[in-house]
VOLODREN-877383 format. One line per 8 residues: their letters; for each residue x, y, z of N, C-alpha, C. Coordinates in nm, 4 decimals, always signed. Each point is the difference from the previous one (the first is absolute). Example, Ala and Ser with C-alpha at 12.3 -4.5 7.8 and 13.67 -1.06 7.14 Angstrom:
BEGIN
as = +1.3190,-0.5690,+0.7800,-0.0890,+0.1190,+0.0000,+0.0900,+0.1200,+0.0000; -0.0350,+0.1050,-0.0720,+0.0820,+0.1190,+0.0060,-0.0770,+0.1090,+0.0730 .
//
This chain:
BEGIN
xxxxxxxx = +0.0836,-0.1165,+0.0000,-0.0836,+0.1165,+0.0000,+0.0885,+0.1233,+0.0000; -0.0509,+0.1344,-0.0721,+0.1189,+0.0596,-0.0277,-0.0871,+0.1202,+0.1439; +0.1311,+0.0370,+0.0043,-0.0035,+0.1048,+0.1282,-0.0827,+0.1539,-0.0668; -0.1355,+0.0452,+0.1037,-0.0544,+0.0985,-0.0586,+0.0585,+0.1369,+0.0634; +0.0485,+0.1581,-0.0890,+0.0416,+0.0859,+0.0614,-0.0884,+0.0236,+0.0840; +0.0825,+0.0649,+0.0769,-0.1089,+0.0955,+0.1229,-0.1011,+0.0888,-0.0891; +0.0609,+0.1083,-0.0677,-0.0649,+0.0923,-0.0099,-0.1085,+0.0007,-0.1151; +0.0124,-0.1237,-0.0763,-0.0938,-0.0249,-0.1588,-0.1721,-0.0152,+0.0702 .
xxxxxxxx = -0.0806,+0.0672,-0.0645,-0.1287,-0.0184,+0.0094,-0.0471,-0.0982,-0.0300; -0.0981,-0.1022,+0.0318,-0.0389,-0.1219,-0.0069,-0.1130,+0.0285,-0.1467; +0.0070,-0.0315,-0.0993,-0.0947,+0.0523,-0.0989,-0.1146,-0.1891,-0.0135; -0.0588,+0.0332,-0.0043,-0.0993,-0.1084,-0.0469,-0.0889,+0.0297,-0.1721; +0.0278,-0.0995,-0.0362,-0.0153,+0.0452,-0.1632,-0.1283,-0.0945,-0.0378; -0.1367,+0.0366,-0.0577,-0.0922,-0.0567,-0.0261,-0.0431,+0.0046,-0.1738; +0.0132,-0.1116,-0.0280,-0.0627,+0.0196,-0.1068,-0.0749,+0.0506,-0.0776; +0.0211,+0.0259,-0.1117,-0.1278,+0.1375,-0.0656,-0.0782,-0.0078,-0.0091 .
xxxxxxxx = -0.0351,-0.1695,-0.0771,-0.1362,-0.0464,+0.0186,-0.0069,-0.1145,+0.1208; -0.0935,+0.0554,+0.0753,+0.0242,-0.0987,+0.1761,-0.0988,-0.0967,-0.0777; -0.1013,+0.0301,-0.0642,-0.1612,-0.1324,-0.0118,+0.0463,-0.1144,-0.0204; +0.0838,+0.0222,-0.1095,-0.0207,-0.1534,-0.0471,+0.1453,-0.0819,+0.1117; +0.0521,+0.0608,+0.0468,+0.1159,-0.0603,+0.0953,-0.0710,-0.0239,+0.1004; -0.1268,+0.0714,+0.0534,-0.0626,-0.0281,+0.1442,-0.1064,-0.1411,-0.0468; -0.0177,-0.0123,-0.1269,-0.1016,-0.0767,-0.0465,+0.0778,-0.1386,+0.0133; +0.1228,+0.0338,-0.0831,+0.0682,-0.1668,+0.0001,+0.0068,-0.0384,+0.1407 .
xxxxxxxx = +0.0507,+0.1314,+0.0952,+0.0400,-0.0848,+0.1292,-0.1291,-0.0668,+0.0925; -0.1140,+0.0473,-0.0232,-0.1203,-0.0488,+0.0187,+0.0134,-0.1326,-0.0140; -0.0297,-0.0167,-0.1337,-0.0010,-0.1471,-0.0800,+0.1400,-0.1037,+0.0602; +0.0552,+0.0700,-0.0002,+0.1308,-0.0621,+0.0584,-0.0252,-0.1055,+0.1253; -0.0787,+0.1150,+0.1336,-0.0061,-0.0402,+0.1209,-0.0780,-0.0940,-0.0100; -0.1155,+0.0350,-0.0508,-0.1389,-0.0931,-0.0230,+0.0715,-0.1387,-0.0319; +0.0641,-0.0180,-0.1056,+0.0729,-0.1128,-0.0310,+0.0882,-0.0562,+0.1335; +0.0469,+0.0617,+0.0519,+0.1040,-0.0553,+0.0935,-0.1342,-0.0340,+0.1221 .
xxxxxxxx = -0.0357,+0.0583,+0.0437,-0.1018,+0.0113,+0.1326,-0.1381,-0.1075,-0.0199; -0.0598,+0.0093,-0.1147,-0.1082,-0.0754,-0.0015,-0.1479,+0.0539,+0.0388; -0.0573,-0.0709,-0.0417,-0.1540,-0.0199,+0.1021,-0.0166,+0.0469,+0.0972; +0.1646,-0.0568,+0.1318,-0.0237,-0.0367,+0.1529,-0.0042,+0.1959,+0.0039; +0.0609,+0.0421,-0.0866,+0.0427,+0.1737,+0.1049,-0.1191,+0.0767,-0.0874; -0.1067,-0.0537,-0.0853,-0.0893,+0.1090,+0.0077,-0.0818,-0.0335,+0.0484; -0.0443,-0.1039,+0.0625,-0.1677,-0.0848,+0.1019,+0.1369,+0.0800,+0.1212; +0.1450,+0.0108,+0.0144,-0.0129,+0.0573,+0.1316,+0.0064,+0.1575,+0.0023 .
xxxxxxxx = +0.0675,+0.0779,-0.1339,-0.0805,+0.1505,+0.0097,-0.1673,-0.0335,+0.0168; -0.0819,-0.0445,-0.0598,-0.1402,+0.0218,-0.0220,-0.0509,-0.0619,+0.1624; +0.0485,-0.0567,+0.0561,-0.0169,+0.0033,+0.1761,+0.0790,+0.0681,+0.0917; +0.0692,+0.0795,-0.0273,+0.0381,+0.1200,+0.0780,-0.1002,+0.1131,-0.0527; -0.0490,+0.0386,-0.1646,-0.0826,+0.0902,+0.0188,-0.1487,-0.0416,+0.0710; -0.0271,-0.1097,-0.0310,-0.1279,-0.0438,+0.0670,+0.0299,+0.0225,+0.1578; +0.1240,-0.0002,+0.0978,+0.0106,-0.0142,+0.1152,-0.0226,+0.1487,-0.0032; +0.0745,+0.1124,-0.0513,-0.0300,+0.1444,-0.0070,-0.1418,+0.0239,+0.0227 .
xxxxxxxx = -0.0132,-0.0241,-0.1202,-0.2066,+0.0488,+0.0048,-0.0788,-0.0702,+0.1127; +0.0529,-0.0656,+0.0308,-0.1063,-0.0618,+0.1405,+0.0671,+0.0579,+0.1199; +0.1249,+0.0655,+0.0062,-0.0051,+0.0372,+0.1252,-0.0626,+0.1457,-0.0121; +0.0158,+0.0847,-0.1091,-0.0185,+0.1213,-0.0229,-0.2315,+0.0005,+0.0263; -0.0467,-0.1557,-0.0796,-0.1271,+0.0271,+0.0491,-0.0163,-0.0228,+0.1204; +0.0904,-0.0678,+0.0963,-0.0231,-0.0209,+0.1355,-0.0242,+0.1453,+0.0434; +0.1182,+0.0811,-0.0372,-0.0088,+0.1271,+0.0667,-0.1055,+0.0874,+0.0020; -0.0490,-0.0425,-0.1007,-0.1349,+0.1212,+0.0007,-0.0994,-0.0283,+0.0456 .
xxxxxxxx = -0.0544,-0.1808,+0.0174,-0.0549,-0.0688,+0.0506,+0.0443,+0.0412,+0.1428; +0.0838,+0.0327,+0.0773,+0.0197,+0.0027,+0.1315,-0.0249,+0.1499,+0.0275; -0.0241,+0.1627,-0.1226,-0.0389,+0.0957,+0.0521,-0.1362,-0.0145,+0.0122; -0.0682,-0.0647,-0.1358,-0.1272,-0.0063,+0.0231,-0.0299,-0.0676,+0.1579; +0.0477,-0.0678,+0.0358,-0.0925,-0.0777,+0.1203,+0.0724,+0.1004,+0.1215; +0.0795,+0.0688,+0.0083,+0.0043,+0.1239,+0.0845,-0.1415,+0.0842,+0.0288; +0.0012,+0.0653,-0.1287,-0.0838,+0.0613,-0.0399,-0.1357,-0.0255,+0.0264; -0.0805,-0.1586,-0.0521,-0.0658,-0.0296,+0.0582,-0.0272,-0.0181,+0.1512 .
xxxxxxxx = +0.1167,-0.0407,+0.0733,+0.0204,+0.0007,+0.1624,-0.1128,+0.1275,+0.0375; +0.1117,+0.1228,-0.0950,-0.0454,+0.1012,+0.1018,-0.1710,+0.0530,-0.0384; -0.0376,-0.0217,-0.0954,-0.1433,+0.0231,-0.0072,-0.0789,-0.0709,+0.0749; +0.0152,-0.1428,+0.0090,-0.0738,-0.0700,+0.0994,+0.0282,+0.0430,+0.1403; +0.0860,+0.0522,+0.0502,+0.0355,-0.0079,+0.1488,-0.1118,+0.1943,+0.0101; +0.0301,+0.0432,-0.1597,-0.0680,+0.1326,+0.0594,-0.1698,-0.0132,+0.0070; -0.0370,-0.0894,-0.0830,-0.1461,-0.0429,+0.0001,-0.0038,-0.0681,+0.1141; +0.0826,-0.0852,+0.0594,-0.0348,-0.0532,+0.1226,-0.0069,+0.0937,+0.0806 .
xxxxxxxx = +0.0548,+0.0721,+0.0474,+0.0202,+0.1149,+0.0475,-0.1642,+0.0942,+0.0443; -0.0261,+0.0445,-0.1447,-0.1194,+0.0671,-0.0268,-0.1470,-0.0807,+0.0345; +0.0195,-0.1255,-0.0118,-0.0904,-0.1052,+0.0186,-0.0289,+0.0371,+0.1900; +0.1515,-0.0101,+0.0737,-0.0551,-0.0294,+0.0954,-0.0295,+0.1565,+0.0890; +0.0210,+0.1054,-0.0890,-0.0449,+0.1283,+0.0751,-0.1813,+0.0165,+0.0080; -0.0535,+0.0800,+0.1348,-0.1752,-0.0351,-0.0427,-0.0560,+0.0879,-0.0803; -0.0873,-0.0545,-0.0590,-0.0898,+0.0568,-0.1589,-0.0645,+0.0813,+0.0989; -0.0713,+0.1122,-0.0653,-0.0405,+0.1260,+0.0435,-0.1218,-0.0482,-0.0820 .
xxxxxxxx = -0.1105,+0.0652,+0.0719,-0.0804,-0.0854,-0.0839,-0.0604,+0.1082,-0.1115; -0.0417,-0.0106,-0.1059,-0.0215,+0.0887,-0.1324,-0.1562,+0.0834,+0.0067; +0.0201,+0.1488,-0.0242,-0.0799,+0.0368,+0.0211,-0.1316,-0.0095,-0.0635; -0.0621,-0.0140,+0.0574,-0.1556,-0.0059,-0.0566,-0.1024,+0.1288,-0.0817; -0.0841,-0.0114,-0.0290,-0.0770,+0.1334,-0.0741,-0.0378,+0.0459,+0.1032; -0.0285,-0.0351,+0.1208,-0.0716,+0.1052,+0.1183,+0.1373,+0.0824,+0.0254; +0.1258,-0.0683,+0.0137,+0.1043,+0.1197,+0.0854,+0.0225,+0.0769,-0.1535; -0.0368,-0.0114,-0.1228,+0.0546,+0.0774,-0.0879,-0.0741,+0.0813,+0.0040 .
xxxxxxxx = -0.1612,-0.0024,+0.0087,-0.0949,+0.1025,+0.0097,+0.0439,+0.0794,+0.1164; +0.0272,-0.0290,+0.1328,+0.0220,+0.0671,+0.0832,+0.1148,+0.0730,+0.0528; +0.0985,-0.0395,-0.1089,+0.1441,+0.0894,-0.0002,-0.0639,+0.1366,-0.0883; -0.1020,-0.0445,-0.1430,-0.0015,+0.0959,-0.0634,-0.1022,+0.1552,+0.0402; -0.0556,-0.1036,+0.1123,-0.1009,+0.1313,+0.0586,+0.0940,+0.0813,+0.0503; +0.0858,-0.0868,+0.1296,+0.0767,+0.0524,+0.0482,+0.0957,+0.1242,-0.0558; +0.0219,-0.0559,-0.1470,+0.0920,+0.1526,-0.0799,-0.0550,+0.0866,+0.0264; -0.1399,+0.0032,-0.0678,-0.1044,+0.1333,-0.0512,-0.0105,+0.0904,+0.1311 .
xxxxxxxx = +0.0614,+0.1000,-0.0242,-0.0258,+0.1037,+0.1069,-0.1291,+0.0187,+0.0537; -0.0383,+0.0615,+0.0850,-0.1006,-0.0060,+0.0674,-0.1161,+0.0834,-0.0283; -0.1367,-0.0147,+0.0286,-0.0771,+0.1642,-0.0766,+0.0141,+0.0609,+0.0569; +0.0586,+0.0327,+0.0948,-0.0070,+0.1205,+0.0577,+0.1671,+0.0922,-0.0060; +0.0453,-0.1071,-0.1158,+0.1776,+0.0753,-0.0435,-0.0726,+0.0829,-0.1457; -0.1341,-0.0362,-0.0863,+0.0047,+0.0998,-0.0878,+0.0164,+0.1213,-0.0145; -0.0145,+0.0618,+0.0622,+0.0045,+0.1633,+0.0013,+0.1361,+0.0017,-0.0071; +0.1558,-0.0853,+0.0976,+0.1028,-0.0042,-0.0540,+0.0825,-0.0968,-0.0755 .
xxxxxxxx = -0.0795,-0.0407,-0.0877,+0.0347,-0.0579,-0.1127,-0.0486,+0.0931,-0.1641; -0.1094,+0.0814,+0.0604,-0.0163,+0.0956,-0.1032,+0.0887,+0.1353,+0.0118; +0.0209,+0.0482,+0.0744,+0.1369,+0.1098,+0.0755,+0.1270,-0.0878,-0.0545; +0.0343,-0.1179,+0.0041,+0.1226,-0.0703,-0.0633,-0.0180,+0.0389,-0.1464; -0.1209,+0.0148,-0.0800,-0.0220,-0.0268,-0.1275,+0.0057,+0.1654,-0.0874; -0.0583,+0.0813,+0.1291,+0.0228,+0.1923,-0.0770,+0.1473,+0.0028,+0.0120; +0.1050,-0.0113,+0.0915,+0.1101,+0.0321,+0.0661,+0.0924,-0.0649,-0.1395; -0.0487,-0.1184,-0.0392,+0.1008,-0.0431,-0.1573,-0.0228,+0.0578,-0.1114 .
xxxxxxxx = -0.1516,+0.0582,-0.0135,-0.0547,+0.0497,-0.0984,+0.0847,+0.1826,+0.0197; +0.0182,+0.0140,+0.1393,+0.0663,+0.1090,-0.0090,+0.1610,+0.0211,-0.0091; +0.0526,-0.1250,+0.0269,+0.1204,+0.0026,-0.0474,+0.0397,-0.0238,-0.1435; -0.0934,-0.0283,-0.0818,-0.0156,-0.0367,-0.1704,+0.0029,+0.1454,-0.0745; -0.1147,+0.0907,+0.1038,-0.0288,+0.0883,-0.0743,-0.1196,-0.0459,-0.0620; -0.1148,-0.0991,+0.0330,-0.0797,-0.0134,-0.0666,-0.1320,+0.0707,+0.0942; -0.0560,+0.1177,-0.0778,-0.1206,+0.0684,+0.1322,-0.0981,-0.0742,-0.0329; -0.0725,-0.0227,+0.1387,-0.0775,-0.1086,+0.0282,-0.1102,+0.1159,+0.0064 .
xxxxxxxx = -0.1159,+0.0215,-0.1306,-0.0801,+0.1283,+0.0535,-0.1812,-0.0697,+0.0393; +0.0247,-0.0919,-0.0160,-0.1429,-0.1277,+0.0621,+0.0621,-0.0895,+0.0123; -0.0751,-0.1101,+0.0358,-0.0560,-0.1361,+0.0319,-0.0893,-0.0592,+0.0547; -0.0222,-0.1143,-0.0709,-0.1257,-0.0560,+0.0510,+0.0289,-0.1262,+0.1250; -0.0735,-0.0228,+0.0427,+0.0143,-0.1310,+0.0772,-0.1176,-0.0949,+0.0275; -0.0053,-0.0913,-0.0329,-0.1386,-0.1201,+0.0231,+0.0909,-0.1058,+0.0970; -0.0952,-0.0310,+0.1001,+0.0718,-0.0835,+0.0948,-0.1411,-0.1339,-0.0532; +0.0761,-0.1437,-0.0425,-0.0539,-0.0985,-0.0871,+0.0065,-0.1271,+0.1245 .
xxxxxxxx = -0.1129,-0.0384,+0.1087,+0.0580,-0.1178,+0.0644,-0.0160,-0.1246,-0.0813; +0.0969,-0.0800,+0.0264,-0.0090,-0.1508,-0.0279,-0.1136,-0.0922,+0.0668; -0.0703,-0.0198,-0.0380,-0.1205,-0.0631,+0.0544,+0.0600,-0.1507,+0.1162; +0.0331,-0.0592,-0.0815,+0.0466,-0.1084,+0.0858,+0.1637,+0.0081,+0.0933; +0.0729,+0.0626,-0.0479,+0.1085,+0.0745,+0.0703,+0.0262,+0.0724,+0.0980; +0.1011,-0.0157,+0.0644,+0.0373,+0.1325,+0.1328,+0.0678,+0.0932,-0.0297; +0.0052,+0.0194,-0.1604,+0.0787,+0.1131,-0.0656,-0.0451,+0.1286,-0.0993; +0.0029,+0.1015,-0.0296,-0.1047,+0.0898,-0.0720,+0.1029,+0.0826,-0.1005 .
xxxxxxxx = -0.0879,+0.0131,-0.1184,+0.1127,+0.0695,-0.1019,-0.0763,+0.1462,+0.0216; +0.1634,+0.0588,-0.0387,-0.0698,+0.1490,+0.0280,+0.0268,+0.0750,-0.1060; -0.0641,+0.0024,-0.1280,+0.0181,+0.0740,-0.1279,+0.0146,+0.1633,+0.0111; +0.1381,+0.0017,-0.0275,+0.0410,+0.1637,-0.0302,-0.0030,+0.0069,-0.1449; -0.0410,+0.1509,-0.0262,-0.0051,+0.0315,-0.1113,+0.0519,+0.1150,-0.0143; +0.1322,+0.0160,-0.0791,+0.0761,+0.1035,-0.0275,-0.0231,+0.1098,-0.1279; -0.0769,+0.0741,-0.0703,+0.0472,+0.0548,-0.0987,+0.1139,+0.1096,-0.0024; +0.1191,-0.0471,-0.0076,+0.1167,+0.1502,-0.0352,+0.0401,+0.0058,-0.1208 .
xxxxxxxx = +0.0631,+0.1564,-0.0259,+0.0713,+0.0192,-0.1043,+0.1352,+0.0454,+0.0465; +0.0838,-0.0674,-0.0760,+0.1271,+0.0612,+0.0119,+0.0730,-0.0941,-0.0994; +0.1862,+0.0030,-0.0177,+0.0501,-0.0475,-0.1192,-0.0255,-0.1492,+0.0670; +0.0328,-0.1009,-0.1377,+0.0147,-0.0815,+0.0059,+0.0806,-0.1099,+0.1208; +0.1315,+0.0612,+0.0036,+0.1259,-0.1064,+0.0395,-0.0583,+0.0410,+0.1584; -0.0483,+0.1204,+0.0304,-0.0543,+0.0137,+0.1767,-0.1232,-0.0483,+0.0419; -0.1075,-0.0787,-0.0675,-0.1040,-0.0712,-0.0453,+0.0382,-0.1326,+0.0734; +0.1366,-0.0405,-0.0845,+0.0433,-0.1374,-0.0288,+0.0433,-0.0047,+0.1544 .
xxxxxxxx = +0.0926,+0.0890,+0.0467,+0.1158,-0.0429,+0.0762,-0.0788,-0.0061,+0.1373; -0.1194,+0.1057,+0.0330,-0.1094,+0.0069,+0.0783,-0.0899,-0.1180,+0.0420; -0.0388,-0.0708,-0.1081,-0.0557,-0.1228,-0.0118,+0.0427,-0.0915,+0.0688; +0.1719,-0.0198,-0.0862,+0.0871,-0.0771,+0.0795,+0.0400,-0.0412,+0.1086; +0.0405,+0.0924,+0.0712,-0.0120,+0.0947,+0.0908,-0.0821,-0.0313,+0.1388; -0.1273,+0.0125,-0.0377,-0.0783,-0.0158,+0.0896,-0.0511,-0.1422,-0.0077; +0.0419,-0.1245,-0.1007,-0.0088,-0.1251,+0.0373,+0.1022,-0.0511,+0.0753; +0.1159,+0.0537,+0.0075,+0.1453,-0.0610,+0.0787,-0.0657,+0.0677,+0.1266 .
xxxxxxxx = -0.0261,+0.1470,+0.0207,-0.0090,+0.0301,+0.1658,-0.1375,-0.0939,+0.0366; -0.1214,-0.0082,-0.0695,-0.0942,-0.0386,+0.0686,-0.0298,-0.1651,-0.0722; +0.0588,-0.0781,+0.1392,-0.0372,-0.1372,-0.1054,-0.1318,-0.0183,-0.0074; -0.1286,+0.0038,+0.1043,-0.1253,-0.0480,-0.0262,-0.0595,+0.0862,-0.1378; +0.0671,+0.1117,-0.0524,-0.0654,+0.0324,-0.1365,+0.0250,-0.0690,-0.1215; -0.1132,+0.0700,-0.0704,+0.0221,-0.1155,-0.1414,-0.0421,+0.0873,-0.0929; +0.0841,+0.0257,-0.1440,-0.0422,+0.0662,-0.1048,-0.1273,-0.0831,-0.0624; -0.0984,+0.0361,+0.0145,-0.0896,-0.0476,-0.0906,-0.0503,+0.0216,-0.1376 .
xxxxxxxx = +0.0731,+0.1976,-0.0342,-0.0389,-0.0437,-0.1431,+0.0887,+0.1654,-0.0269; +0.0156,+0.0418,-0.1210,+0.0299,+0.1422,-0.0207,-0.0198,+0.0138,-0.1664; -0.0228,+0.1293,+0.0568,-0.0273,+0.0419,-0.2173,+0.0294,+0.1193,+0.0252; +0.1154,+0.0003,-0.1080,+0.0600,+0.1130,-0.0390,-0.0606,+0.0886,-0.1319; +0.0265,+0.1543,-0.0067,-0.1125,+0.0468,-0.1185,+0.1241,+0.1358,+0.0105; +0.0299,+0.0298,-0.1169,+0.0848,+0.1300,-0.0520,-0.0616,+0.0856,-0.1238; -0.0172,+0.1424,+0.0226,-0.0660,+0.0567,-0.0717,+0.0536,+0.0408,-0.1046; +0.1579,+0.0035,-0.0190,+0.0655,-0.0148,-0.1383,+0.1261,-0.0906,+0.0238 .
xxxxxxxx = +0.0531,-0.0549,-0.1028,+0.0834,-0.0661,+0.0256,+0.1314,+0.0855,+0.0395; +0.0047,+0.0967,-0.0322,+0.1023,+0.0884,+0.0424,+0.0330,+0.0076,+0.1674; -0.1576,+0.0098,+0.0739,+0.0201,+0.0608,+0.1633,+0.0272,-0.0758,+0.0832; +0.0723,+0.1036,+0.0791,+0.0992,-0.1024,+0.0969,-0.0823,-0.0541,+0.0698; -0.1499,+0.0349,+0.0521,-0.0822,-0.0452,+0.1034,-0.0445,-0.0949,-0.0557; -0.0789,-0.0618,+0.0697,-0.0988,-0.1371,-0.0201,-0.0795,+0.0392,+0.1063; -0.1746,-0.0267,-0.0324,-0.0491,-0.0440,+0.0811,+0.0208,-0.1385,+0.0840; -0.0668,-0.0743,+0.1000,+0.0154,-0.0933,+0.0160,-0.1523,-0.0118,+0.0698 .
xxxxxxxx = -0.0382,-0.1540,+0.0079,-0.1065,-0.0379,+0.0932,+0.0860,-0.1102,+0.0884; -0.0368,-0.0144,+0.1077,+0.1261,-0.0808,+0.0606,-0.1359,-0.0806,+0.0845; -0.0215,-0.1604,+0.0359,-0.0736,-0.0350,+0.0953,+0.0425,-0.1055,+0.0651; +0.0490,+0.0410,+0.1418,+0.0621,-0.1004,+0.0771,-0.1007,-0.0461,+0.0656; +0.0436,-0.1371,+0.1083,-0.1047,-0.0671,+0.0885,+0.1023,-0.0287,+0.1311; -0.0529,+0.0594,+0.0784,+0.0722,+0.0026,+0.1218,-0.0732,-0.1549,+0.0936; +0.0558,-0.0809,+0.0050,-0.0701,-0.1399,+0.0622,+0.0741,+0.0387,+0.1929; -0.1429,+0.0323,+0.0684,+0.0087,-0.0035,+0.1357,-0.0322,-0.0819,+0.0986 .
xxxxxxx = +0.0051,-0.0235,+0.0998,-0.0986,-0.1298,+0.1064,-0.1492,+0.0855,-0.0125; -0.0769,-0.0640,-0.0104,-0.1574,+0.0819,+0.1066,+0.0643,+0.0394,+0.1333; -0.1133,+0.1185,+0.0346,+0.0307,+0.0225,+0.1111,-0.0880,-0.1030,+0.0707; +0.0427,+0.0241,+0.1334,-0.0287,-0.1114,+0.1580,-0.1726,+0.0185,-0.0268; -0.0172,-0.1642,+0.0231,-0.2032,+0.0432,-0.0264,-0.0805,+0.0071,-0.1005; +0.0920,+0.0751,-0.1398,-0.0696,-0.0370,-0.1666,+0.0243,-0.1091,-0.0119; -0.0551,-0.1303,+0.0200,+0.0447,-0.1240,-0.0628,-0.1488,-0.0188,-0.1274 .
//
């Protein structure tokens, strides 16, 4: 063996065309090796893929663990029992302010109309009981004029501050398409308890 300098770079030299040299040496091995070394590559990859499905097979049943242990869990906390139509009726009375809050629930309703800028120069009011109910609608009737977008925002407005109201209807009417105003008809329904004794 001939002695290598210290200082020479180790060069490794590959053929130009590698295919057909990687091809013979293929054929080569196959010849030398046989049968026995590809049934034993083709059971080392078969040993691969079964441990690799073990693995996922072993997150899934983690996974499953923990859902069952949380349903067990939930199983053994106590059921509350589900409300019925009597406590729903009687939460919802419970919302509706009282009759004797109208006068300030209508004072809630000028006070937005006056922060809009919308002048409130009438209204009507019909108080409507529910015959079979412990609750009474109380139809306001607005006609104002003023622009549009203070109409809108007024409306708005006074369904976020007052939840027992309800827009029931509006019609808008402009006398040219040009003007900034709009009439409006506005008719809310104020839903109250009866008072103590109207049943």
């Amino acid at each position: 063996m001939a002695p290598m300098k210290t200082g020479a770079a180790l060069k490794l030299a590959l053929p130009a065309k590698a295919g057909p040299r990687l091809a013979w040496e293929c054929k080569r091995l196959w010849r030398k090796t046989g049968s026995a070394a590809a049934a034993g590559i083709a059971a080392l990859c078969a040993a691969l893929l079964a441990q690799w499905h073990a693995a996922g097979m072993h997150e899934q049943e983690i996974a499953l663990r923990r859902q069952l242990a949380t349903a067990v869990h939930a199983a053994a906390q106590p059921q509350t029992p589900s409300p019925t139509a009597a406590d729903g009726l009687s939460a919802f009375y419970a919302y509706l302010p009282a009759h004797a809050a109208i006068p300030e629930q209508l004072q809630t309703l000028v006070d937005i109309a006056a922060r809009h800028k919308v002048p409130l120069a009438k209204a009507e009011y019909k108080a409507q009981p529910e015959p079979r109910a412990s609750f009474m609608h109380y139809q306001i009737n607005l006609p104002v004029k003023a622009d549009y977008a203070s109409v809108q925002a007024f409306m708005l407005d006074a369904l976020q501050e007052l939840p027992a109201l309800t827009l029931d209807s509006v019609a808008f009417k402009r006398e040219r398409i040009d003007s900034g105003e709009a009439e409006a008809r506005i008719r809310f329904v104020l839903l109250v308890r009866k008072a103590e004794g109207a049943r």
